[in-house]
N, C-alpha and C positions, 0 to 999 in steps of 0.2 A: 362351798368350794366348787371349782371348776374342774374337770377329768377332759382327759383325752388318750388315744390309743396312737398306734403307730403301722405301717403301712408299710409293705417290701413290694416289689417289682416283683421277685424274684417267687415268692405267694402265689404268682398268678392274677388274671382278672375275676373268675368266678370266687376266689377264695376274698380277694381283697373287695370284692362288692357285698357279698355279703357279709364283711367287716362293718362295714359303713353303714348298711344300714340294720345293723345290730347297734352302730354308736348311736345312730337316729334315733331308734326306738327307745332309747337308754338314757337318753338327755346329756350325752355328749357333746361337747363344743370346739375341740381343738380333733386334729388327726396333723400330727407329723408323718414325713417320710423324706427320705435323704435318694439326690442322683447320683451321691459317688459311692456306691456299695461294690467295691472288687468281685463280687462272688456272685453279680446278678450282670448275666450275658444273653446277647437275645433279645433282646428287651427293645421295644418302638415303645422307646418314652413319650412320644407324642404323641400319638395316636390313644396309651393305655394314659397318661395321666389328663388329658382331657374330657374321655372317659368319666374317669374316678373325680374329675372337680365337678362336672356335670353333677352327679350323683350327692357328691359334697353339698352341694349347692342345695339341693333339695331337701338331703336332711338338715340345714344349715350350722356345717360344721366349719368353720375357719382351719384354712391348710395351711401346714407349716413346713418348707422346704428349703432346704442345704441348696446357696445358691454360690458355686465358681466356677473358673475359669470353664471348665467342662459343660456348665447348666445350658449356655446359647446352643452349643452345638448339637447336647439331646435333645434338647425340644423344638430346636429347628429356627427361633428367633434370635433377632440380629440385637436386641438391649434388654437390660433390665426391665425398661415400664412394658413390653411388651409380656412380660409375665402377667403385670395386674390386668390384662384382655383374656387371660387364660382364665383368671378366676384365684388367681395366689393371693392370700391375703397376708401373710407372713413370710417376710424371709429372714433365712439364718445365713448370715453374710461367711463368707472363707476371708481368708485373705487376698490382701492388694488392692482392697478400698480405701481413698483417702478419709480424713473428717469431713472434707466439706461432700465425700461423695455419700456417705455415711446420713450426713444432716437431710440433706435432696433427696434420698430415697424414702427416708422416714415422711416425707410429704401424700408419699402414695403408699406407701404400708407401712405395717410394724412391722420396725426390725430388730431382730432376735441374734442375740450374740452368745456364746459362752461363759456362762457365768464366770466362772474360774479363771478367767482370762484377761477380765475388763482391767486396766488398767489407770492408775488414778490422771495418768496423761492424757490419755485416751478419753476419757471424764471432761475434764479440762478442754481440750481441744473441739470436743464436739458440744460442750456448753459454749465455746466462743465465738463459733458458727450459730446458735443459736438453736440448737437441741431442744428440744420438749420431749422429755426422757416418761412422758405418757404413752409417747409411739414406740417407748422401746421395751424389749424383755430381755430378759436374763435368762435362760435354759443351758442347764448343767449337761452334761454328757452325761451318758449310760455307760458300762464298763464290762463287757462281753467276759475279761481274764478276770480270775479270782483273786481275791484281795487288792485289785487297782482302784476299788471304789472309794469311794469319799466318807469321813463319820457325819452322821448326822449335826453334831453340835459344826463342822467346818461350812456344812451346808446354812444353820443356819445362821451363822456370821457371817454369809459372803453374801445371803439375801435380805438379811437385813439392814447391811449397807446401803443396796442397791434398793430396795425399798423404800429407805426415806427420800432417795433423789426422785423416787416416781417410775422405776423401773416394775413391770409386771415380773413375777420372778416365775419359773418351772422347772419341774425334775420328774423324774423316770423312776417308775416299780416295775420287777421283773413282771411276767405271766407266768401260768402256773397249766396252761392247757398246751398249747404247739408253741416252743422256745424258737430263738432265730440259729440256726446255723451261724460259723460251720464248729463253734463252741457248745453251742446249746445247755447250757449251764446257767441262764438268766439273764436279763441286762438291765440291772438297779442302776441309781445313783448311789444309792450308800451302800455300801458293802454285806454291814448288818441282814438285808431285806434281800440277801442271796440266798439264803441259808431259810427263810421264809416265805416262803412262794406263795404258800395256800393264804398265807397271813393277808391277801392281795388290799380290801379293805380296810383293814389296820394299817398296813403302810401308809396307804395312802393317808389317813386320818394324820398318821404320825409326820409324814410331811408337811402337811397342809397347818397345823396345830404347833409342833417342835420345830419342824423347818424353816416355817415360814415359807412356803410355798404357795402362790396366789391357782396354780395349773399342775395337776399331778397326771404324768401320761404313764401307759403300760407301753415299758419296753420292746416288749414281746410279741409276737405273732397272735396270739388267742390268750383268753382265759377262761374258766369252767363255767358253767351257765348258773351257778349259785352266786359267783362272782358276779356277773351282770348285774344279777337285778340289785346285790347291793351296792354298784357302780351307780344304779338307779334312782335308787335311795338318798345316796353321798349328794347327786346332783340335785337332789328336791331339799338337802340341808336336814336330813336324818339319818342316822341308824338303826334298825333293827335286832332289839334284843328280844333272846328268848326268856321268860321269866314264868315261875312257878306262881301262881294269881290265888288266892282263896274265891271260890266261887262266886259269893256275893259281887263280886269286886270285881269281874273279870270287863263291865263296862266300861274300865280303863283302858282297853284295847282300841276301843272306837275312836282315839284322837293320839294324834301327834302332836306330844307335849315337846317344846321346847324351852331348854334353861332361860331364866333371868339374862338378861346384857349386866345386870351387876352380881357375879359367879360369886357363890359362896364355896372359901375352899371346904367346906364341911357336905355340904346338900349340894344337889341336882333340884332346882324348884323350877316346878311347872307353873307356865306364863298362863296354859289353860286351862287349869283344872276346876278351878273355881267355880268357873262357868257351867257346872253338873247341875246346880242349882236344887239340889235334893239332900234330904238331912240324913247326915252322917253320925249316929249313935257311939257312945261310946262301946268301948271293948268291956264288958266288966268279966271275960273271960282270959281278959289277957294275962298270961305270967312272967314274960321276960321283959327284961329289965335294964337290957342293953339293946342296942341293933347294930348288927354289925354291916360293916362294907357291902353294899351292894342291896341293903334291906330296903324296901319299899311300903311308904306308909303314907297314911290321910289324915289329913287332918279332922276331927271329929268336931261336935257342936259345943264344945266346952271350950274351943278355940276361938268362937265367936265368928269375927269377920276373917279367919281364915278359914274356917269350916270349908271341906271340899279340895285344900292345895293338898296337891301330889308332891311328894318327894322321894328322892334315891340318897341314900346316907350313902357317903364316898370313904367312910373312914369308921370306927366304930365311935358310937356315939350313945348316953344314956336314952333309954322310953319312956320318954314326957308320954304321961297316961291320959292327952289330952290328942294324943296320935295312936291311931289304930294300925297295927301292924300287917299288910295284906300282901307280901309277898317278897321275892327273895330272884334278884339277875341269878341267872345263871354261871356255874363258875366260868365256863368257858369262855362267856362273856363280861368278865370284871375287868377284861386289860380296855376296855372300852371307857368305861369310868372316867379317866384324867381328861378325857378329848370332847365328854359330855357337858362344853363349857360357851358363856360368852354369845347365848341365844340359837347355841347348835341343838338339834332335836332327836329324839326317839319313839320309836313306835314299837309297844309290845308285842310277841310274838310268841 
């Protein structure tokens, strides 16, 4: 999956530099930020977001900016293509674009509309001008007032439409460190994920997995430095779990296993585990007889040619005495489970 954060004027330049290249370090690839925020005054948009592309640039994040009537005037140019000489690689179009101005722009960037919004005319229109809806995205709004956000299941009917046409889809998790004024209460796309802030990772999982979201951005101003690094993770195609190891066994820690492409809804099966290449004895000390939800086990040499796969039971399931039983996720970490699917990865912890 893909992340990205989000960016205020109103921040400052020391605060929003050191955003960036916190997203650099982090394997970030998108930064939104919008030039019609009422509550940010003051502000040499040119001068501060040239700046901030510069620096973009280096950690190479693609920018994504709220482009109307207002955009020529703060940043001092006279058209649209003179954004992509700034360094814009994304625009999120307002209104008063025609289709055929709509198709012409998508020549020199991706252009990003509101999901919620697209219309099946609008569809139509811009497929008749000859659209290639690969240049385009779908990004939901974030929702500052309580209870205006969207449910998940709405989120992901409106990107999975747009996904089969070839639309890149994205949506918004609150932050959980400095919220945005002058609400400060979160800025999700789903409502649910207001109420869960510290959850910041799991949202994200949950969008990217249930939503159907190709780009999950943080709403927010910041989030905690625990969040980071598993923002870091999400971008490398893993998660870290913490799990309780039996001793012998704790060389399971040294690789990042990731699921099968063909998910079993029962198991989590490691693609590498095999590769240990050392013999795995059976248990004859073992006495339980079930494994429940989130148990972890190997396969022993009674298994033959799977001696050595790893697996995570996602459900309780009996103990084939042909699997040695070496450990147990953590509870805190079982809402992880569903999202551990389809060639996604984890690394114990």
């Amino acid at each position: 999956m893909k992340t990205g954060i989000s960016l205020y004027f109103s921040s400052g330049m020391e605060k929003n530099r050191g955003m960036i290249k916190k997203a650099g370090e982090h394997g970030v690839q998108y930064i939104f930020t919008s030039l019609h925020i009422p509550e940010e005054t003051g502000v040499n948009y040119r001068q501060d977001i040239i700046s901030l592309l510069t620096l973009c640039k280096e950690h190479h994040c693609n920018v994504i900016v709220d482009v109307g009537p207002e955009t020529f005037k703060k940043l001092g140019v006279n058209s649209l293509h003179e954004l992509g000489d700034l360094g814009i690689t994304h625009v999120r179009l307002d209104y008063g674009f025609t289709a055929r101005d709509v198709v012409d722009i998508s020549k020199r960037f991706h252009v990003v509309f509101n999901a919620s919004t697209i219309t099946e005319e609008e569809l139509l229109e811009w497929k008749q001008y000859g659209a290639d809806f690969t240049k385009f995205a779908a990004c939901h709004n974030f929702y500052p007032k309580e209870f205006t956000g969207l449910s998940l299941e709405r989120v992901k009917e409106i990107n999975q439409r747009l996904k089969y046409l070839g639309f890149m889809t994205m949506a918004f998790v609150p932050g959980n460190l400095e919220l945005r004024g002058p609400l400060m209460e979160g800025l999700p796309t789903v409502e649910e994920h207001r109420r869960r802030k510290d959850d910041v990772v799991f949202n994200m999982l949950e969008l990217f997995f249930n939503g159907c979201c190709d780009v999950v951005l943080i709403g927010d101003v910041d989030i905690k430095g625990s969040e980071w690094e598993g923002i870091k993770s999400l971008n490398n195609g893993y998660v870290e779990l913490e799990a309780d190891l039996l001793p012998p066994y704790e060389f399971v820690k040294s690789t990042i296993h990731h699921d099968r492409p063909d998910s079993s809804s029962y198991l989590f099966r490691s693609q590498e585990s095999r590769q240990y290449g050392q013999e795995i004895l059976p248990d004859k000390n073992q006495k339980n007889k079930v494994r429940k939800a989130g148990s972890i086990c190997i396969s022993n040499k009674d298994y033959l040619r799977y001696m050595g796969e790893l697996e995570i039971a996602r459900v309780e399931l009996p103990l084939d005495p042909r699997l040695n039983l070496i450990g147990q996720i953590k509870e805190k970490d079982m809402k992880y489970l569903p999202y551990l699917r389809n060639g996604f990865g984890i690394k114990f912890i």
